[in-house]
C-alpha positions as CSV (number, residue, x, y, z in Angstrom):
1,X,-3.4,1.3,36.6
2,X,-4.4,2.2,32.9
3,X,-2.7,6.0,33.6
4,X,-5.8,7.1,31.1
5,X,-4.8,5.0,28.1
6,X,-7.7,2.7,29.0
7,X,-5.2,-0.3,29.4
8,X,-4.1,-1.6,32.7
9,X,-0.4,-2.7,31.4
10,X,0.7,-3.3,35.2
11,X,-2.2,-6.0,36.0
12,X,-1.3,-7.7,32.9
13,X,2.9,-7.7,33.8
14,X,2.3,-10.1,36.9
15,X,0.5,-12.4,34.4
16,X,1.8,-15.4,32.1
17,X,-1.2,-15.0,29.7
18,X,-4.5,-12.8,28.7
19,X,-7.1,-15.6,27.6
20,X,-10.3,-13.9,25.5
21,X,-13.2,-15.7,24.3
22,X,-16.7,-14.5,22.6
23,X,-19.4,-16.4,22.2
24,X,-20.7,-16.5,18.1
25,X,-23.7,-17.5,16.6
26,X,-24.9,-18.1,12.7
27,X,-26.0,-14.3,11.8
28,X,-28.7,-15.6,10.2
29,X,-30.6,-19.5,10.5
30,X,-29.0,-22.2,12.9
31,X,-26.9,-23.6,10.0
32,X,-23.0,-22.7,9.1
33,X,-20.1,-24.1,7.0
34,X,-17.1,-25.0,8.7
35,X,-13.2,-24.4,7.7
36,X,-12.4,-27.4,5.8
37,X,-8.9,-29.5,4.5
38,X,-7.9,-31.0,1.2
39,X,-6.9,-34.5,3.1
40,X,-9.9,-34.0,6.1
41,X,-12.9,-32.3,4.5
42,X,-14.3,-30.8,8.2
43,X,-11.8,-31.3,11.3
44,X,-14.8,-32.8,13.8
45,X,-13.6,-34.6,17.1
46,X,-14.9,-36.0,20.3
47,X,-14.3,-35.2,23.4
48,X,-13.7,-37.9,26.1
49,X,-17.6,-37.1,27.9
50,X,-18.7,-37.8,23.8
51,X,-19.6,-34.5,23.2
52,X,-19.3,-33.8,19.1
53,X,-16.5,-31.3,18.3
54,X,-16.1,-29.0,15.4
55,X,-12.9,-26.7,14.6
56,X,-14.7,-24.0,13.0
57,X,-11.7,-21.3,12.2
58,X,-8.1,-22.6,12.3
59,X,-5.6,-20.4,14.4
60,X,-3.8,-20.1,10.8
61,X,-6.9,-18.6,9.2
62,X,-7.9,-16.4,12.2
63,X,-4.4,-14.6,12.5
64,X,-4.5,-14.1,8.6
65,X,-7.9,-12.6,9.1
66,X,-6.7,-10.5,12.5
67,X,-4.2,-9.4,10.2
68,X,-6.4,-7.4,7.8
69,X,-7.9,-5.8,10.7
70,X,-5.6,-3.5,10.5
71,X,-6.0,-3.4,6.4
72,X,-8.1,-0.6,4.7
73,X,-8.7,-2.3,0.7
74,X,-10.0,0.8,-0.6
75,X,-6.8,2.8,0.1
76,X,-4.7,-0.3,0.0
77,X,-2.9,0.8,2.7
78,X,-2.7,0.6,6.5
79,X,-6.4,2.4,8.6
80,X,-5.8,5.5,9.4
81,X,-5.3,5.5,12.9
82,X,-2.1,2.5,11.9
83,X,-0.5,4.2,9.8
84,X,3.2,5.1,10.9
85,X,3.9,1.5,11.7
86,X,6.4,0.0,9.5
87,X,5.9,-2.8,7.1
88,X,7.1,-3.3,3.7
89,X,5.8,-3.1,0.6
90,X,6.4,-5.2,-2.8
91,X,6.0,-2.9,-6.0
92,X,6.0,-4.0,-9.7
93,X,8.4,-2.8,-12.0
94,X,6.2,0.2,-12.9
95,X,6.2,0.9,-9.2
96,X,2.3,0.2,-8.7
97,X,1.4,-2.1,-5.5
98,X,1.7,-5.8,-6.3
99,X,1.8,-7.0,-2.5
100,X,3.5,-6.4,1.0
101,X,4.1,-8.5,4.3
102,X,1.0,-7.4,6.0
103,X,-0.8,-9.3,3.7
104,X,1.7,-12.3,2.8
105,X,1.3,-15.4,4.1
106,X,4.7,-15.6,5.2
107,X,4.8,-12.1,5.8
108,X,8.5,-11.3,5.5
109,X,9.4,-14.4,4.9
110,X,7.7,-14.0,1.7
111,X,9.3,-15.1,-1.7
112,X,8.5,-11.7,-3.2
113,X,10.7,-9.6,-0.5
114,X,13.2,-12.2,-0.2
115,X,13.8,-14.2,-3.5
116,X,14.0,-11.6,-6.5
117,X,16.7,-9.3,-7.5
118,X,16.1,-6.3,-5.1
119,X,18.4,-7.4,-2.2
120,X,17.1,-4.3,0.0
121,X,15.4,-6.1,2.6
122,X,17.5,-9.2,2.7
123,X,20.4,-7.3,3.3
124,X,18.7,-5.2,6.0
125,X,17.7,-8.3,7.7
126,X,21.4,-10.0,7.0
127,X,22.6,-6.8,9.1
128,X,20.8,-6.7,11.4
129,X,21.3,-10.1,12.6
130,X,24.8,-10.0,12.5
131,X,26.4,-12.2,15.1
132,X,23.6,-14.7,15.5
133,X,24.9,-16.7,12.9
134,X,26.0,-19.5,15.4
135,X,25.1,-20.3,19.1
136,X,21.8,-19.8,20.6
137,X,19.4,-17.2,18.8
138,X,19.2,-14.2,20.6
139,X,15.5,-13.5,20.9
140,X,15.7,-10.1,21.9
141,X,17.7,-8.7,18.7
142,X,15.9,-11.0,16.4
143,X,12.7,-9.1,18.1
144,X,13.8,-5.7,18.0
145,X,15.2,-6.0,14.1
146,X,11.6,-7.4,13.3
147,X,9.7,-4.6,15.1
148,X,11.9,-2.2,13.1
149,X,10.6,-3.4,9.7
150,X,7.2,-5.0,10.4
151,X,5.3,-5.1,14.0
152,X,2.6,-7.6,12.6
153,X,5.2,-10.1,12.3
154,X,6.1,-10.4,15.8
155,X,2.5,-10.6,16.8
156,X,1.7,-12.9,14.2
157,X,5.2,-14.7,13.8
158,X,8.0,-15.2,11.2
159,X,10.6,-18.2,10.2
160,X,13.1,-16.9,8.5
161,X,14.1,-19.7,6.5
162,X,16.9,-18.8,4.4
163,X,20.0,-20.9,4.8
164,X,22.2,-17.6,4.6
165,X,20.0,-15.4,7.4
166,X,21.9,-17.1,10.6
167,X,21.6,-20.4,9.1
168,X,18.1,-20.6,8.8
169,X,17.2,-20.4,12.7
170,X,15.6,-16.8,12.7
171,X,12.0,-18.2,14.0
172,X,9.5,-16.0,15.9
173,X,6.4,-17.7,16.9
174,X,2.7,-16.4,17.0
175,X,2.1,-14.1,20.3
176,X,-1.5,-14.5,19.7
177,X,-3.7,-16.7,18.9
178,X,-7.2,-17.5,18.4
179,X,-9.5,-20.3,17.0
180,X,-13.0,-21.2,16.6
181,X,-14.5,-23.8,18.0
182,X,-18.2,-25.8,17.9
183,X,-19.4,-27.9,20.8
184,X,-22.5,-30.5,20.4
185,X,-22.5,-30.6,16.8
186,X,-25.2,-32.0,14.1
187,X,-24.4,-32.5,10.3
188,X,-27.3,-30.6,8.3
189,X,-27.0,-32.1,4.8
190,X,-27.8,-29.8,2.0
191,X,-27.5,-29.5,-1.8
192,X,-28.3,-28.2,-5.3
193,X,-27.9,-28.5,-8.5
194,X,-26.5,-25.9,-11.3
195,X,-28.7,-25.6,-14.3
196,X,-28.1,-25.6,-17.7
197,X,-31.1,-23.4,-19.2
198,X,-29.4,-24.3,-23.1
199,X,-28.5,-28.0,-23.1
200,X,-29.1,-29.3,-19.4
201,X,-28.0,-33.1,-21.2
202,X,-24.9,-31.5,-22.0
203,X,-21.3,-33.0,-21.2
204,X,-21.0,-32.0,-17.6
205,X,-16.7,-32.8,-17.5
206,X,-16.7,-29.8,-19.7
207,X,-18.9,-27.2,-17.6
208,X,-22.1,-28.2,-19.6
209,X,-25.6,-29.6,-18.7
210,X,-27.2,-29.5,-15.3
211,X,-24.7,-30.9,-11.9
212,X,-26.2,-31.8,-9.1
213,X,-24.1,-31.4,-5.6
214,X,-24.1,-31.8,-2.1
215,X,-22.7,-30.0,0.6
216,X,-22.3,-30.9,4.7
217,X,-23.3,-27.8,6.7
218,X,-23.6,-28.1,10.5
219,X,-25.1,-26.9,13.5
220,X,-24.0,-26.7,17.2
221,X,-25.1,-26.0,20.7
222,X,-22.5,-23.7,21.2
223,X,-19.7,-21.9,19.0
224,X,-17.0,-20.0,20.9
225,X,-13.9,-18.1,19.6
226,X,-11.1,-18.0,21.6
227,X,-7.7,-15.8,22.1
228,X,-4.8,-16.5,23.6
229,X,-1.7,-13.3,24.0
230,X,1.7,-14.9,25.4
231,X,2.5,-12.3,27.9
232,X,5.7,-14.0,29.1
233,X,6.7,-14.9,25.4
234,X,6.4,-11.0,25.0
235,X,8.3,-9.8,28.2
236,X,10.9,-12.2,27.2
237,X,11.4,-10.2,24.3
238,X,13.1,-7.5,26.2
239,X,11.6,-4.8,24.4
240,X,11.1,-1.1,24.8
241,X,8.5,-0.3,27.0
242,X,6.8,1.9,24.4
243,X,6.9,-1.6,21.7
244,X,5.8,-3.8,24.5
245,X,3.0,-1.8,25.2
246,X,2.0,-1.4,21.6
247,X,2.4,-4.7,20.8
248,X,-0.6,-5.4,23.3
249,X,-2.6,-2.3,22.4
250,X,-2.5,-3.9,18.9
251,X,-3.3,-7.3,20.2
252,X,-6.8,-6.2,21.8
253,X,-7.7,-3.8,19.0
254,X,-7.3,-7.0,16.6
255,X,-9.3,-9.2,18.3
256,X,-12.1,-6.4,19.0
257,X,-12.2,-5.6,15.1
258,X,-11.9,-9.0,14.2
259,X,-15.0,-10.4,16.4
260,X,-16.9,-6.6,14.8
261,X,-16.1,-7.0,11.2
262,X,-14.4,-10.3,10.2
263,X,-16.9,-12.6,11.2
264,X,-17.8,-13.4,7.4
265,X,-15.7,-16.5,7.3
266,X,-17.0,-18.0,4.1
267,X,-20.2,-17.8,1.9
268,X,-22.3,-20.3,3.8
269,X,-20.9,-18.9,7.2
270,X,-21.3,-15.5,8.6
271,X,-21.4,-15.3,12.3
272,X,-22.4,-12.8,15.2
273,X,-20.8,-12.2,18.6
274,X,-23.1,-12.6,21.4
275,X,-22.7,-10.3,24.3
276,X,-19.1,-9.0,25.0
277,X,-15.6,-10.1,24.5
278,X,-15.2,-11.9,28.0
279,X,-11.5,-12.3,29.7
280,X,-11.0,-15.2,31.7
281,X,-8.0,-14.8,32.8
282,X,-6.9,-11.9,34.2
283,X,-10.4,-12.2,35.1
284,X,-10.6,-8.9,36.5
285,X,-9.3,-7.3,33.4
286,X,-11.4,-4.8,31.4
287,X,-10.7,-4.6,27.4
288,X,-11.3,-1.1,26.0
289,X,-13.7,-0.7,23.2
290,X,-12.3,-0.3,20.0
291,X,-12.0,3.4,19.5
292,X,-9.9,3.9,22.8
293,X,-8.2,0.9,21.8
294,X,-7.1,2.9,18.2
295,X,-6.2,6.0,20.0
296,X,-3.4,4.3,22.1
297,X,-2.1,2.5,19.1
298,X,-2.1,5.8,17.8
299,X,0.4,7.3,21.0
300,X,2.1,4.4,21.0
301,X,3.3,4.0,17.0
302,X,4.1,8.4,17.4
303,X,6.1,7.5,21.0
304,X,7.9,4.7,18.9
305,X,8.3,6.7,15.8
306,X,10.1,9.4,17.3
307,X,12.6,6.6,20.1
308,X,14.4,5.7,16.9
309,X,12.1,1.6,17.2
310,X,11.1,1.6,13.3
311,X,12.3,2.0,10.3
312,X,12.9,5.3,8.6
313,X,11.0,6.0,6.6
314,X,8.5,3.6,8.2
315,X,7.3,1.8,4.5
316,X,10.5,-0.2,3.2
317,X,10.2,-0.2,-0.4
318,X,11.3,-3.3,-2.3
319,X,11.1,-4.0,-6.3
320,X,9.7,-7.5,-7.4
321,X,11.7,-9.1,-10.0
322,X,12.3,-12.8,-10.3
323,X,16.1,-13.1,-9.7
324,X,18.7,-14.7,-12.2
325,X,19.1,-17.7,-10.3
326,X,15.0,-18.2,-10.9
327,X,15.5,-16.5,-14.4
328,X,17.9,-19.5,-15.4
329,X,16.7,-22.1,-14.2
330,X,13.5,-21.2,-15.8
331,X,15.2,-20.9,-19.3
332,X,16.8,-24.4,-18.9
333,X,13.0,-25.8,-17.7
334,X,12.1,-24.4,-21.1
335,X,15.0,-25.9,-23.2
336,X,14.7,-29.2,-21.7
337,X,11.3,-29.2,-22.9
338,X,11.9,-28.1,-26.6
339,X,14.5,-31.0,-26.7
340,X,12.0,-33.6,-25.5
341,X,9.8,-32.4,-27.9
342,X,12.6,-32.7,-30.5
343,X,13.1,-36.1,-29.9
């Protein structure tokens, strides 16, 4: 039973994973611009029936984009209901904001924690995993000593690359996941041009004159996001029951605010969920709405808080400053290219 948190945490132990899916639609129109690669252009497939194929969000850019879900910009800080649970922040030398593993790509894996002079967090880290330097990772102290700093991270995942961290074998992988698909697809070719009103003959290499361009749009029978929590990846974990149980409370509030708010993927793609966020498996399940969904992340991050799980104080500070190492070898980048010039 849910024991009034609106979450039934007992159906969901007996099960090896919650699937999600929502069905989307163009917000406005039938037509919408797909994620695209440098070496692809749009990633389209077929399935073995033919059906056309379209991957419209990549599981990369949907658990960046889950991510700020939990990101208020105009505070630049964590939403109100979040905050309490630990992450850590990157400050300039005048100690204003410059970034913070929320927000990182690599999240604490970032270069701008790990590679400048302020060793706070790599030391933390190099303590804390004391004793996995050789044999098999243990999973669940590599878990706990990434809850402690950042809980995002071990929903979203972290490799911990660095040769002197254990070697370089400190990997968490992504305990949810989501992606976009588009079933029976059509191209919709489209284009325009941008004008010069001054000198549309101009030289266009240089930004002048008027350039025409074209752009591939598409449109599909069906676009469905789907979400994918590893419930046996996360038991395995051995975690509190408190972080276990937060860790899936944050999950579903994610995907909730993603599928409300985040559905602006790109200029020439802004979607709409259709209906409700559907489970299909547990498929007796029921997902909370949001708000109840914010108040048990709430309990959850204070029961946490105050079992000794996160960081104190809950925000690690750490100072970005390139580090000598980087400080050198950009001075002798610089002198190799005076001498070249020299000669």
């Amino acid at each position: 039973m849910s024991n009034g948190t609106g979450i039934d945490y007992e159906k969901l132990s007996k099960n090896q994973r919650l699937l999600m899916e929502a069905e989307l639609k163009p917000l406005q129109g039938e037509r919408f611009q797909p994620t695209g690669f440098a070496d692809l252009g749009a990633a389209r497939y077929t399935l073995p029936d033919g059906t056309e194929m379209l991957l419209v969000e990549s599981a990369q850019s949907v658990a960046n984009r889950m991510e700020l879900a939990c990101w208020d910009e105009a505070i630049d800080g964590l939403i109100k209901e979040l905050q309490g649970m630990p992450y850590i922040q990157v400050n300039k030398p005048d100690g204003t904001h410059l970034t913070n593993s929320i927000l990182e790509a690599h999240r604490i894996n970032s270069p701008y924690i790990l590679e400048g002079k302020d060793r706070t967090v790599f030391d933390l880290l190099k303590a804390g995993a004391a004793g996995l330097e050789k044999g098999p990772v243990k999973i669940s102290q590599l878990a706990s000593l990434v809850f402690k700093y950042d809980v995002n991270a071990v929903l979203h995942g972290v490799f911990l690359a660095k040769s002197d961290l254990a070697g370089g074998r400190l990997r968490m992988t992504r305990l949810l996941t989501g992606f976009i698909e588009a079933k029976d697809i059509r191209i919709a070719e489209n284009g325009g041009v941008k004008n010069d009103r001054v000198d549309p003959s101009g030289d266009t290499k240089s930004g002048f004159g008027n350039v025409p361009f074209h752009r591939t749009d598409f449109t599909a029978k069906e676009i469905t996001a789907y979400f994918n929590l590893d419930l046996a990846m996360l038991r395995g974990y051995g975690l509190d029951e408190n972080a276990t149980n937060l860790l899936i409370a944050l999950s579903l509030f994610k995907v909730r605010r993603f599928l409300s708010t985040g559905l602006r993927l790109r200029t020439a793609c802004d979607l709409d969920c259709i209906g409700d966020l559907k489970v299909t498996k547990p498929i007796d399940f029921i997902i909370p709405d949001e708000e109840t969904l914010l108040g048990e992340c709430t309990r959850l991050i204070n029961a946490c808080k105050n079992t000794g799980l996160f960081a104190d104080p809950a925000i690690t500070m750490v100072n970005w400053e390139p580090s000598a190492k980087k400080d050198k070898d950009k001075k002798s980048e610089v002198e190799s290219q005076d001498e070249s010039e020299e000669e």
